[in-house]
C-alpha positions, 0 to 999 in steps of 0.5 A, spaced: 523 365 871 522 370 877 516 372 881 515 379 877 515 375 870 511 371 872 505 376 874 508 380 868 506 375 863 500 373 868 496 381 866 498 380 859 494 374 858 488 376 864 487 383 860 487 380 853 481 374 856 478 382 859 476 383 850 473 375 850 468 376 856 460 375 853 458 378 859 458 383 864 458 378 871 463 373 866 467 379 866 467 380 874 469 373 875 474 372 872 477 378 876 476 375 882 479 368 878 485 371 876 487 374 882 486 368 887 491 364 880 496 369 879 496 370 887 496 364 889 491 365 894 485 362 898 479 367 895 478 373 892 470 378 892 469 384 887 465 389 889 460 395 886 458 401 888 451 401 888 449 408 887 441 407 889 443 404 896 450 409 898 453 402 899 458 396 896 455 391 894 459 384 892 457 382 885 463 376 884 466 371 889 471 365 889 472 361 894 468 364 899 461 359 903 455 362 900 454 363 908 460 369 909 458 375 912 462 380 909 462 388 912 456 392 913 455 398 909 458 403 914 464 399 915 465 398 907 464 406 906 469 407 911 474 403 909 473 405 901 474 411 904 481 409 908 482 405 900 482 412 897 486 416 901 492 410 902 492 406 895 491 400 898 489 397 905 493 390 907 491 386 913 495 381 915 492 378 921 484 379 919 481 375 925 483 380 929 485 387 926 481 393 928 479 395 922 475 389 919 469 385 923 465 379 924 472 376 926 470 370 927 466 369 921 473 370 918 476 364 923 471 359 921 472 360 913 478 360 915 481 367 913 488 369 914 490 375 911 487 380 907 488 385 900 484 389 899 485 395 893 480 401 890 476 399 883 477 406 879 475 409 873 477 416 871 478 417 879 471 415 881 471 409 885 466 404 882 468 398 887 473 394 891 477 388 889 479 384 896 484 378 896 484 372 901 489 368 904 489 362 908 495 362 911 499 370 914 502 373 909 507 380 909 504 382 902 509 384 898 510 391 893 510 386 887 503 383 889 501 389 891 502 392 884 499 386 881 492 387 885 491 393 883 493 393 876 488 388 875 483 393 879 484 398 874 485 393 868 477 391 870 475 397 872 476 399 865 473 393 862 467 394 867 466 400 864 467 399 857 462 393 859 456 398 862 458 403 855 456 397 851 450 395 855 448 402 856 448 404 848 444 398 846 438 399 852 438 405 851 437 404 842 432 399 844 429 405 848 429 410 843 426 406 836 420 403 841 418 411 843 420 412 836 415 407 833 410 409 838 409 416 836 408 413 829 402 408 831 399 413 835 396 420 835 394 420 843 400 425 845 397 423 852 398 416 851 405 417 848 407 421 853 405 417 859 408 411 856 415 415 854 415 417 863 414 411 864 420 407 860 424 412 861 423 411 869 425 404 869 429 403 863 434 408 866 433 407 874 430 413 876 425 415 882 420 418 877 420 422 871 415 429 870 413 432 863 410 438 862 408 442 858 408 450 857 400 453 857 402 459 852 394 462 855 397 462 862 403 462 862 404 456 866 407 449 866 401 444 866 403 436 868 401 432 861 404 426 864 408 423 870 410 416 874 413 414 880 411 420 884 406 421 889 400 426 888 402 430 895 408 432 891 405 433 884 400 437 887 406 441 892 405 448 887 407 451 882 413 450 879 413 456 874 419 460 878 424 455 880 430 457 878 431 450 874 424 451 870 427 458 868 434 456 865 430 450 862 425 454 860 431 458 855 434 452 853 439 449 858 440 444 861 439 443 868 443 438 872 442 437 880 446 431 883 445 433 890 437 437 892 440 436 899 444 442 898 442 445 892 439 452 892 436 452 886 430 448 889 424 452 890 420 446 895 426 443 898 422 441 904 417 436 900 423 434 895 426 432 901 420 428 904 419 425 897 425 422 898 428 425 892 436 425 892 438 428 884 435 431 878 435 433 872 431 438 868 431 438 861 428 443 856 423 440 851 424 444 843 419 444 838 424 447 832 427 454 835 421 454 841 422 452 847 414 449 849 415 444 855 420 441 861 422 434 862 424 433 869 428 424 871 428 425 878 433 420 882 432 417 890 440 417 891 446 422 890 447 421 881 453 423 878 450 424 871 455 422 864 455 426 859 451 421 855 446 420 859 445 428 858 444 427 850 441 421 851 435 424 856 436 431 851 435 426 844 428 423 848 425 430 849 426 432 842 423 426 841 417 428 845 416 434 842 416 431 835 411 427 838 407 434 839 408 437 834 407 430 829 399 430 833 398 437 832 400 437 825 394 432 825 389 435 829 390 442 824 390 438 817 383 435 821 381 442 821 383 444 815 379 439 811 373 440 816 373 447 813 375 446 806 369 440 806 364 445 809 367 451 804 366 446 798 359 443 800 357 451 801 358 452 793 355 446 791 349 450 792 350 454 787 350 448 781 
């Protein structure tokens, strides 16, 4: 049986394994356990992107110390960015090649040669799979190929992983906003719990509402978390190019603030430490009463389905509002027609 047979029967059984993981960190070990069996080799680490920080972070390993200095984050950005444009990055000697660091950490854990390739999904690199030799290797095409459908084989597994997480955190999400708004009339109290959720169940700096004063013309914060009061103070907001568009019923996705023209306050949005955002209309039936804004501390590329989930939330705010205002006016109704009552009472 030849070496390429057995990496062939090797993937068919690491992809089939990829379906029985419980979970996420499961899935990320046997990564790197399958690629240090079918290798044959000393030690293997998988790496995430974490877009929060602008960095790679290591999430499994195999066969390293606890100890192990792995690449600061400017090297790792480097060298992901290297990975990117060549496919894959070998380094027959690592205790000495140029490319790498802490040379003598890899002596003394005892690192020979190194492989390392891109984790993608959708041409989007998600994270980096290193494999470790103990002995110097000339990495083969054959072994190179492996490593690198194994990466993509995880990084659709990961994918698929996160999805599933995603749809139940977020259903959980949504049925306690959805419980709330029948529990409680206090669209205020409702609100401020629904920013203060939304911002840390979706990893968010911090969220604003606000809704639109038909008497002023203007839009007044009804509720907000994680943002300081120098800048939800900064000014009107009214005029944003972001508010208008939201305001007739779109959508407003701003990945990167730093140079997007459509900020009204790009000084203080930089001060705030603000990176991406997102702008969502509030609709109570055909009418547009309010923005929600999530705000972001890094660079974010949005899915679509954050977008119609984010959308679904609003709605689910405007509900709320319209559900109290429907109370309030029913209450006053009632006062009304039990004072129009008592006043012919006097008649009999």
């Amino acid at each position: 049986m030849t070496k390429e047979t057995d990496f062939f029967k090797s993937f068919c059984k690491i992809s089939a394994a990829f379906g029985t993981a419980a979970t996420m960190q499961e899935l990320l070990d046997l990564i790197v356990d399958s690629a240090i069996s079918s290798l044959d080799g000393k030690a293997a680490c998988l790496f995430l992107a974490d877009e929060r920080k602008d960095q790679f972070v290591p999430k499994a390993q195999a066969g390293l110390s606890s100890s192990y200095l792995h690449a600061n984050p400017l090297k790792a950005r480097q060298i992901v960015a290297d990975l990117e444009k060549k496919g894959h990055l070998a380094f027959l000697d690592a205790t000495s090649d140029p490319r790498l660091e802490h040379h003598e950490a890899k002596k003394r854990e005892g690192i020979a040669s190194l492989l390392t390739v891109p984790v993608t999904v959708k041409d989007h690199t998600i994270g980096v799979l290193s494999f470790y030799t103990a002995e110097r290797r000339e990495f083969r095409p054959p072994e190179i190929d492996f490593l690198c459908a194994l990466a993509d084989q995880g990084g659709i597994a990961i994918e698929k992983t996160r999805l599933l997480e995603r749809i139940e955190k977020n259903t959980s999400l949504f049925l306690e906003f959805s419980s709330s708004i029948n529990s409680s009339l206090d669209i205020k109290a409702v609100l401020r719990n629904m920013s203060e959720k939304m911002s840390h169940s979706l990893g968010m700096k911090g969220v604003t509402i606000r809704l639109l004063n038909e008497d002023s013309n203007a839009l007044e914060v009804v509720a907000s978390h994680g943002l300081s009061e120098s800048f939800m103070n900064k000014g009107s907001i009214s005029a944003e190019k972001s508010v208008t568009e939201a305001l007739r019923g779109k959508t407003v996705v701003m990945e990167d603030t730093s140079t997007d023209k459509r900020l009204q306050y790009p000084k203080e949005t930089e001060e705030e430490g603000i990176k991406s955002m997102v702008c969502v209309p509030i609709r109570s039936r055909e009418k547009i009463i309010g923005v929600m804004r999530l705000y972001s501390d890094s660079v974010r590329k949005y899915s679509q389905d954050f977008i119609t989930f984010v959308e679904a939330l609003a709605h689910t705010g405007a509900l709320a509002i319209q559900n109290a205002s429907m109370y309030l006016a029913l209450k006053e109704d009632k006062k009304n027609l039990e004072k129009d009552v008592w006043s012919h009472r006097l008649y009999f």
